[in-house]
C-alpha positions in Angstrom: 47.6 -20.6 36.7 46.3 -19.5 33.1 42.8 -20.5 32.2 42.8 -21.6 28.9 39.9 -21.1 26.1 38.8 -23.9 24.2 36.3 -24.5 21.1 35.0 -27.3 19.8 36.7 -28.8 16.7 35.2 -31.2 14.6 36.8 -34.5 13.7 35.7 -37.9 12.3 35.4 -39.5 15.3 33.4 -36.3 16.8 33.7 -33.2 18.3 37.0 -32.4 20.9 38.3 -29.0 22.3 41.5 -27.6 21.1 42.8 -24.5 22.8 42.3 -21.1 21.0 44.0 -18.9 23.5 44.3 -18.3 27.1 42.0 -16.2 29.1 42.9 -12.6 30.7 42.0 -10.7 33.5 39.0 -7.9 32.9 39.6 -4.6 33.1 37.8 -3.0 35.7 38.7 0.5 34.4 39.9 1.9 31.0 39.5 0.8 27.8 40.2 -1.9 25.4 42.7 -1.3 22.7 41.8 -1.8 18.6 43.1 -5.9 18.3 41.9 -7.0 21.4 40.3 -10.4 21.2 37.3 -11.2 23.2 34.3 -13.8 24.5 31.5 -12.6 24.4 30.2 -12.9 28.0 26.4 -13.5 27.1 26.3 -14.7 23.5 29.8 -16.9 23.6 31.5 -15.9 20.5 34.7 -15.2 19.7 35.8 -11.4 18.3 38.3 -9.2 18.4 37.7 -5.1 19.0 38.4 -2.5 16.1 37.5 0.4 18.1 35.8 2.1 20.8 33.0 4.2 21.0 32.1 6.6 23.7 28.4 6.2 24.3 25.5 8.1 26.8 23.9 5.5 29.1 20.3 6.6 29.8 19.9 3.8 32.5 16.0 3.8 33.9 17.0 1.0 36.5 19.5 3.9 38.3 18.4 6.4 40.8 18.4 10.0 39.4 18.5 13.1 41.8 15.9 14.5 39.0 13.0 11.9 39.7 10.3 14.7 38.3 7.6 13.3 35.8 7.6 15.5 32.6 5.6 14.7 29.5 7.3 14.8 26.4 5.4 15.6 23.2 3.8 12.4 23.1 2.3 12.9 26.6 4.6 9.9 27.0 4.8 10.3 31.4 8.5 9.5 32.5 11.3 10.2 34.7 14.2 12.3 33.7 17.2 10.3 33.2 20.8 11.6 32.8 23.1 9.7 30.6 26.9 8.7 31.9 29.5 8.0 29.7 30.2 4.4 28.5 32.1 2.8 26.4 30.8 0.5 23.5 33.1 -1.6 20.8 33.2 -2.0 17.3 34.1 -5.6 16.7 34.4 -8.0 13.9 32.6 -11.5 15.3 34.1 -15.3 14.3 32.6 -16.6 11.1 33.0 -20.0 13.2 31.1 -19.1 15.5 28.0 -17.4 13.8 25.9 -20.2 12.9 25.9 -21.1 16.6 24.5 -17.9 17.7 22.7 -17.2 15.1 19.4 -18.2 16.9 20.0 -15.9 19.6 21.8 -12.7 18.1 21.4 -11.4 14.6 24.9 -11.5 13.3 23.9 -8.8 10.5 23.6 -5.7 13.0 24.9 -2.8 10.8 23.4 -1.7 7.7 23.3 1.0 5.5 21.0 3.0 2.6 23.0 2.3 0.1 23.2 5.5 -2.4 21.5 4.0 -5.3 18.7 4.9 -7.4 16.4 2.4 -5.8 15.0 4.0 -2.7 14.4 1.2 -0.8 17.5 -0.4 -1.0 20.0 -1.3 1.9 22.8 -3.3 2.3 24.1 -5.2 5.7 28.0 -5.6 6.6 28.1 -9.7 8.0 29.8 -10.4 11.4 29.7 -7.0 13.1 28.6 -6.0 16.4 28.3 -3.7 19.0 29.3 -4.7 22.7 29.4 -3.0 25.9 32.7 -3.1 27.9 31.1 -5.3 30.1 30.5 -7.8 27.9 33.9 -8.4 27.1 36.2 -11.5 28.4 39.5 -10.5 27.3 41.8 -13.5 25.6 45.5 -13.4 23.9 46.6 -15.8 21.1 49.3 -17.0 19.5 47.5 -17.6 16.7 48.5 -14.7 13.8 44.9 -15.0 12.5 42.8 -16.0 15.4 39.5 -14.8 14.0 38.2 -15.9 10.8 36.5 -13.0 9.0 36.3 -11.6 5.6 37.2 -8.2 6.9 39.9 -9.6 9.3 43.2 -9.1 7.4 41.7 -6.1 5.4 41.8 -4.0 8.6 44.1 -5.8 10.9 47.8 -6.8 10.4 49.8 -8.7 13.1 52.4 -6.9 15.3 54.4 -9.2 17.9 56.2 -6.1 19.0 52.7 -4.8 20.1 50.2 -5.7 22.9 47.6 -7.0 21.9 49.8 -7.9 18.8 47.3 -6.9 16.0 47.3 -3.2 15.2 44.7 -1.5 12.9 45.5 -1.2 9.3 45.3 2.4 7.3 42.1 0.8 5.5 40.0 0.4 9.0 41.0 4.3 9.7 39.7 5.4 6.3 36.8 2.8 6.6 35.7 4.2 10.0 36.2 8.2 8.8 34.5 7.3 5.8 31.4 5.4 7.7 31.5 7.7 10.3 27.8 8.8 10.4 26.4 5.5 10.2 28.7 3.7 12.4 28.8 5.9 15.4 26.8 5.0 18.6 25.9 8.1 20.8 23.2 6.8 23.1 22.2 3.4 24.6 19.0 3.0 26.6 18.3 0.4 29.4 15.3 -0.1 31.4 14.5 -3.3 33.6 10.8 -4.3 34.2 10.6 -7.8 36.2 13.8 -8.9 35.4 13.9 -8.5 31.7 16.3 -6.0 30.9 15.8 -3.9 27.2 18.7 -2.0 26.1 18.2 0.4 22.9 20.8 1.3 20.9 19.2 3.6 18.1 21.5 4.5 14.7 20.4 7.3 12.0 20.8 5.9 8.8 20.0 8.8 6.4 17.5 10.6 4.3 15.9 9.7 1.1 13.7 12.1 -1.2 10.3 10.1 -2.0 7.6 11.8 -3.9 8.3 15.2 -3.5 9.3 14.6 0.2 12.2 13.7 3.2 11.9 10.2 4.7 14.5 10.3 7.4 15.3 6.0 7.9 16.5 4.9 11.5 17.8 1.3 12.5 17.8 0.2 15.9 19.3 -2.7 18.1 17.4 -4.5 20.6 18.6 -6.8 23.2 16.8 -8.4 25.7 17.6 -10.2 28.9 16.4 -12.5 30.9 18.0 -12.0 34.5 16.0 -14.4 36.4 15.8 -18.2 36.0 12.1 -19.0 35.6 12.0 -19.3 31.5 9.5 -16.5 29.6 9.0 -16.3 25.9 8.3 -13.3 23.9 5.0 -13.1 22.4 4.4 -9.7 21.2 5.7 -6.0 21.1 3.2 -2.9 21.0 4.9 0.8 19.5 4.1 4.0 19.6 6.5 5.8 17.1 5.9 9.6 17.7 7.2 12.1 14.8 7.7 15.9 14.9 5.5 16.0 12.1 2.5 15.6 14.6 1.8 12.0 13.7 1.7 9.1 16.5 1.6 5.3 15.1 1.0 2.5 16.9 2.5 -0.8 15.7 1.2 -4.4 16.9 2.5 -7.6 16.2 3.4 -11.3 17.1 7.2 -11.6 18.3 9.7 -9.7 16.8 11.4 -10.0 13.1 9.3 -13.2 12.8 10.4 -14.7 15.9 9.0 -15.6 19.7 12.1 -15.9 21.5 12.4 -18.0 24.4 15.0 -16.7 27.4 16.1 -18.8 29.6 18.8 -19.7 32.4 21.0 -21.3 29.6 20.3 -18.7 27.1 18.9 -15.9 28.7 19.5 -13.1 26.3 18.2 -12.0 22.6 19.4 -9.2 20.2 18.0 -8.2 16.7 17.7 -5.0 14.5 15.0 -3.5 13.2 14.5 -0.1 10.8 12.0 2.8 11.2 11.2 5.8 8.9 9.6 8.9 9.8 8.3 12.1 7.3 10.2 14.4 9.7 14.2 14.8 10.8 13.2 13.9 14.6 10.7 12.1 16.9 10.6 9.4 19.4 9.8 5.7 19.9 8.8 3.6 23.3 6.6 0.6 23.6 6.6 -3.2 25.5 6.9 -6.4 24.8 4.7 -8.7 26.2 6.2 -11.8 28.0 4.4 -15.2 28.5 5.6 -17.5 31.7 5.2 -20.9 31.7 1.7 -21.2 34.0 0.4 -19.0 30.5 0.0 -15.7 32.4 1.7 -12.7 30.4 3.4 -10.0 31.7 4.2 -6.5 29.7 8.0 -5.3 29.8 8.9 -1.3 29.1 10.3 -0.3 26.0 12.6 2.5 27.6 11.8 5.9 25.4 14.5 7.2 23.2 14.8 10.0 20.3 15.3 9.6 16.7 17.6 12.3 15.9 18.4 13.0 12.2 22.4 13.6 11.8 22.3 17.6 11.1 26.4 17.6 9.3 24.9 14.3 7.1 27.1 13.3 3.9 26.3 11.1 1.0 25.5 7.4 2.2 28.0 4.6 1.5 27.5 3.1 -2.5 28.1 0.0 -1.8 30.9 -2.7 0.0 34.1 -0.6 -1.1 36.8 0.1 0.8 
């Protein structure tokens, strides 16, 4: 028989579930199609898929026949790791449903430099993400506009004659060929280090003249999870940000973007985003975060290495929310 997703709905005499679609079996190979709604599997909300993204998966947790220790520039020690292909989604996320994360996922992953005459300036697009294909828990509807988001009708239009029946607009093609550069995810990193798992997902953002010189600006996605069930909270992260200019920077703080997250059984995973800029068009970035357990003793989790790589075709940055 069907299993049927629910949400909660409010009412005046409290909160019920009403049924928002029924659930579908996971695909074990291939790939999801633009219009295919989704659960989240970790953070729970609702969002449908604009398009895919063909990614290289440095994974440190997986046996590589290379197992040599090289030093990079940094005289960083590590193991060579090969990356595999995976693929990664685009997707627009449930306004409904954003509050509700919000204290476990930043729901404001993608921004840009904006291409204006203040330097500093940057501008996020609301409700996107970026999810592996194994985070997805495919759904139908019968619903015309199941997902509630600003961008939803823009780049979607519903197609009965089609499966899944919402097929991608002539605005999201020119939006994603347009955004191309600052949209497109190449590599993810993963590394586990006593069952918290970090995966990177770095994005170059531009360059900016300042004072005579290049600042080349970087964001990057975090996640973090928590794949045990004794409860740790994040206390703080330590840097080392390497550029080819020669410099190495170390960065200390408390938590990360103001925050000490606490993972757990029930909510056992954390993303955010953060920037970086470096006076160079490449370097390098690793670190840990350090992990407290409830008996007070702390434990230091790897930062798994990865590159800042400077896009070398790179056109003007986006002016603004245009489409």
């Amino acid at each position: 028989p069907p299993k049927y997703l629910s949400a909660p709905r409010n009412r005046p005499e409290g909160k019920v579930l009403e049924t928002v679609g029924v659930f579908e079996a996971p695909k074990q190979h291939g790939k999801y199609e633009t219009g295919q709604l989704f659960l989240h599997s970790v953070f729970g909300y609702r969002g449908i898929v604009l398009f895919p993204w063909q990614a290289r998966l440095y994974d440190r947790d997986v046996a590589s026949p290379v197992t040599e220790k090289s030093e990079n520039a940094a005289g960083h020690g590590s193991k060579e790791v090969k990356g595999k292909t995976h693929t990664y989604y685009q997707v627009l996320i449930d306004a409904r449903d954003c509050p509700h994360i919000s204290q476990r996922s930043q729901t404001e992953a993608v921004t840009f430099l904006a291409n204006h005459d203040d330097s500093r300036a940057l501008y996020a697009i609301p409700g996107l993400d970026y999810v592996s294909h194994e985070d997805i828990l495919p759904y139908s509807s019968t619903d015309q506009v199941p997902i509630q988001h600003e961008l939803f009708e823009r780049f979607l239009m519903y197609d009965q004659t089609k499966v899944p029946p919402f097929v991608a607009r002539d605005t999201l093609c020119a939006w994603q060929e347009k955004n191309h550069p600052w949209l497109e995810l190449s590599d993810v990193h993963r590394e586990t280090t006593e069952n918290i798992r970090v995966t990177v997902i770095p994005f170059y953002m531009g360059m900016r003249e300042a004072q005579n010189s290049h600042v080349y600006w970087w964001r990057y996605c975090i996640r973090l999870e928590n794949l045990d069930s004794e409860v740790v909270q994040l206390r703080e992260r330590h840097w080392r940000i390497f550029s080819l200019s020669g410099t190495l920077e170390t960065v200390r703080g408390r938590g990360v973007v103001g925050r000490e997250p606490v993972l757990s059984k029930e909510q056992p995973a954390f993303q955010y985003s953060s920037h970086v800029s470096l006076q160079a068009s490449s370097g390098h970035m690793w670190g840990t975060f350090r992990f407290e357990r409830p008996d007070g003793s702390h434990f230091d989790v790897r930062i798994p290495p990865f590159s800042l790589e400077s896009n070398k075709d790179e056109k003007t940055p986006p002016s603004g929310l245009h489409w």
